[in-house]
N, C-alpha and C positions, 0 to 999 in steps of 0.2 A: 468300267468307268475310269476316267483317264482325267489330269491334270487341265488338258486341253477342254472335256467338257467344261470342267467348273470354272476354265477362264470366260470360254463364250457364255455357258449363261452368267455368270455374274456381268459380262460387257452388254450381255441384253438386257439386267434389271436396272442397271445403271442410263442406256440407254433410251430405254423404254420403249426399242421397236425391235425388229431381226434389222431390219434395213438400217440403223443408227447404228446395233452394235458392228454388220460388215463393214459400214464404213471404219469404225474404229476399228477395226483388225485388221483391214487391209485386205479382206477377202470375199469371196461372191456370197450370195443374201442365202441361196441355197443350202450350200454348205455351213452357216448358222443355224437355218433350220431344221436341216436334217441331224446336227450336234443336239438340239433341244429337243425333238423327237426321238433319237437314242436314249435319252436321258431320262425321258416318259415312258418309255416302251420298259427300261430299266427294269426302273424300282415298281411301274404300274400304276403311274399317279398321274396326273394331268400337275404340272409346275404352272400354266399358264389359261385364264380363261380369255379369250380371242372376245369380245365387245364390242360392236361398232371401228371396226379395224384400228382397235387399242390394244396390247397387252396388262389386263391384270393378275398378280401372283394370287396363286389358289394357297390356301393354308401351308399343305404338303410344299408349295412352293417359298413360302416363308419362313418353312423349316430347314429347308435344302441352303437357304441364300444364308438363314444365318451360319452354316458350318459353310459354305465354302468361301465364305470371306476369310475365316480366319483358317481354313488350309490353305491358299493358298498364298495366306501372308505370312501364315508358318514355314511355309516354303521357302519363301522369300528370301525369309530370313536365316532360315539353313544355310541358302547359297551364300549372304553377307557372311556371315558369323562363320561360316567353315573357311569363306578365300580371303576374308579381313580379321585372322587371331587376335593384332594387335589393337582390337576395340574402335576402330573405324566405324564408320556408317551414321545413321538419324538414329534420332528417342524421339519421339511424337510424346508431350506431354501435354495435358489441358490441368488447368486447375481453375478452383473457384478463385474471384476476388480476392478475398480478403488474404487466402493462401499463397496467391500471385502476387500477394504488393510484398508481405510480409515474409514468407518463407521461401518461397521458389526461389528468387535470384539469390540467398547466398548457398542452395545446397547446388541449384546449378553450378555454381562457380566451383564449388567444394567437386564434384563430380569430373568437370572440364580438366579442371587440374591433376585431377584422378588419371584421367583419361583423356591427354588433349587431341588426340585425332576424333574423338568420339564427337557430333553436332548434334545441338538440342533445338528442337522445334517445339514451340512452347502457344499455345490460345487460351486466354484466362476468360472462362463466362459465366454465366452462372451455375450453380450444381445442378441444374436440369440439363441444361446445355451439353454441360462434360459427360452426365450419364449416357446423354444420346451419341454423342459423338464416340466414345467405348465400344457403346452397341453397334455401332454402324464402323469399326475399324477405324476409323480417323484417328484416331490419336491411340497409341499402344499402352499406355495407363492415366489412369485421372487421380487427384487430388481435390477432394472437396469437405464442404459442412456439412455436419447434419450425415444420411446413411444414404445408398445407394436401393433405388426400389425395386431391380429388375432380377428377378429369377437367377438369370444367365449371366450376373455379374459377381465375383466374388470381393470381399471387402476384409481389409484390414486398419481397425481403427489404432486410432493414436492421442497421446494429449492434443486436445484444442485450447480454447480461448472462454472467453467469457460475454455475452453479449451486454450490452447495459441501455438503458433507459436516460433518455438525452432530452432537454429542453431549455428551451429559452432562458439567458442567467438570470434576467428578473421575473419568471415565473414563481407562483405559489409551491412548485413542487423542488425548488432550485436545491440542490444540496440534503434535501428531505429523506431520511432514512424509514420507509415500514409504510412506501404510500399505498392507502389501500386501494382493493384490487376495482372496488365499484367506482371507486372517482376515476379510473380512465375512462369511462364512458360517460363523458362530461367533458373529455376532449379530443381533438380533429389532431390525426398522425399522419406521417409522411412518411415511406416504408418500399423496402426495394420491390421491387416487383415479382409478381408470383412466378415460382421457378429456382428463386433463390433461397437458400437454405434458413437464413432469416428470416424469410418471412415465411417458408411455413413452421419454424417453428414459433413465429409469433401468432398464424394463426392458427396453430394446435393448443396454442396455453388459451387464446380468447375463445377459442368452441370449448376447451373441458372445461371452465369456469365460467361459460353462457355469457360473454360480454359480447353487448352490441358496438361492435370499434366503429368510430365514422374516421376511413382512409379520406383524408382531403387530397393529397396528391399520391401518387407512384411515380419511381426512379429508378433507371438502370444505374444511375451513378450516383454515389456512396455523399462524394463531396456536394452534388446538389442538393443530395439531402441536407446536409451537415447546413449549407447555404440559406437553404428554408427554414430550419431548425432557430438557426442562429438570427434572423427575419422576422419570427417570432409566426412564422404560419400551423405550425402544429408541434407534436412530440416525436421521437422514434425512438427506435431497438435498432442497435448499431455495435458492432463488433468494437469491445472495451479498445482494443487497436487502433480501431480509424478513428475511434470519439476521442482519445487523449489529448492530440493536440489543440484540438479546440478547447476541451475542459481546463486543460491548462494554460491556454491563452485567457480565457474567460468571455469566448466568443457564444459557448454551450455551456450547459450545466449538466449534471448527471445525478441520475435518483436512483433510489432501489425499491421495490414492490414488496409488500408484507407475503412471507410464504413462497414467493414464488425466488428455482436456484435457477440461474441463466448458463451454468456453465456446457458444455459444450464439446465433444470431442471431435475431431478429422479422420477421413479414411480416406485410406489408398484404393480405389477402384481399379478393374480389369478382368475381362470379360472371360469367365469359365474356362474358353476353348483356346483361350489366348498362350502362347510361349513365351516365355518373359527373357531376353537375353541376358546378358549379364549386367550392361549400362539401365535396364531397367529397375533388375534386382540391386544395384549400387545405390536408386537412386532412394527405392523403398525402404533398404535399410538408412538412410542416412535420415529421411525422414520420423523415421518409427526410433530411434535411438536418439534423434535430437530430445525428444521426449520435451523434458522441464525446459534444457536448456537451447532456446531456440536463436536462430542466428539474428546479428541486429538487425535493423529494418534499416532500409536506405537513406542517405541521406538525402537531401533536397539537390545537393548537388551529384548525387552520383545514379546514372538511369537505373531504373528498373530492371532490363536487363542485362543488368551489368554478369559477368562471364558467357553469355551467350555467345557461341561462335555466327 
């Protein structure tokens, strides 16, 4: 079994035919086929069930594709890292939200400076998002809330944040310290949408303590929320972070919940099989040591990704 198998079939499962991946190789459909049939006859598995002239991956075929993505982007990165010593090349990063407004751009920058030939490639989405993207090689480590849920990922947490409970400033609960747990079911919340780390741990505290939540809206964006909140359309759970400014404009209020602790830790995600170069290992420990003392958050005048090359 040779390098060149695991290129063609990973260009076939990407592709989804023999005839799509020769075209992306540059090579006769044949000779695709007959690499995927070497590669069956192998190990003694069928990689592919033939449907209605489709390809579907058989189990043993979803075993195969997960390890040779990341050989051969261990490879890859062999070749980088052995003919670029001096820290050249990409980091593919993804992080959640709240990690991408708040922390990512000044450790990036801390990193660039580190290492300024090294380029950072950076997609902030939600913690579901960045788990999938790990698994599927796109991006070579994640940063997210909340824990990573896949087998094949491994995870290193670190201090996080705090979430808090936001509402309207002339609400009954404005500034209310021990509100109990059954009066939120008595009111309509606005909350990011499932997949993001907030919301399931907002809906992991309302299933263990049986509250019927009524969601009146979902958001992928934090400030829509904050917009409806302040509106007076409902409540949310909003990373202490993103609710500050509002709370201290007096556009939002903030409460706390009798019993219930909101805090919160982060992890570094990255997939089992994966080799971590060193611009990735730089980027974890700056991460993991920033600990308590986290870097400031942006100003209104300076972008987001500010040190990004």
């Amino acid at each position: 079994m040779t390098l060149r198998h695991l290129r063609i079939f990973l260009t076939v499962c990407e592709a989804g035919s023999m005839t799509g991946a020769a075209n992306r190789l540059f090579t006769a459909q044949p000779s695709v086929s007959l690499a995927i049939r070497e590669m069956e006859e192998y190990y003694g598995v069928k990689l592919f069930d033939r449907i209605s002239k489709k390809l579907f991956l058989t189990e043993a075929g979803h075993q195969v594709l997960e390890y040779a993505r990341h050989i051969i982007a261990l490879f890859d990165e062999m070749e980088q890292e052995v003919r670029n010593p001096d820290m050249s090349g990409t980091l593919r990063v993804g992080t959640s939200i709240t990690v991408g407004t708040f922390l990512l751009p000044g450790y990036v920058k801390e990193l660039t400076r580190l290492y300024p030939e090294l380029r950072v490639e950076a997609r902030i989405e939600n913690s579901n998002n960045i788990e999938k993207c790990v698994l599927s090689n796109e991006i070579d480590l994640g940063v997210i809330e909340g824990i990573a849920h896949s087998r094949y990922i491994n995870s290193e947490s670190f201090h996080g944040d705090r979430l808090a409970f936001v509402c309207p400033p002339g609400h009954r609960f404005a500034g209310k310290q021990g509100v109990k747990l059954g009066d939120l079911q008595s009111e309509s919340f606005i909350l990011r949408e499932k997949g993001s780390a907030g919301r399931e741990i907002f809906d992991g505290l309302a299933a263990a303590h049986e509250l019927d939540i009524h969601i009146a809206w979902q958001s992928t964006s934090n400030q829509a929320i904050i917009h409806g909140v302040a509106a007076g359309f409902g409540l949310s759970v909003l990373p202490a972070s993103l609710a500050a400014e509002g709370v201290e404009r007096g556009s939002i209020a903030e409460f706390t919940v009798e019993g219930l602790s909101m805090e919160r830790k982060f992890c570094v995600i990255y997939h089992k099989n994966k080799f971590l170069a060193r611009g990735a290992r730089e980027l974890i420990r700056l991460f993991k040591e920033g600990g308590e003392e986290k870097p400031a958050a942006p100003t209104r005048s300076e972008p987001l990704n500010a040190g990004y090359r």
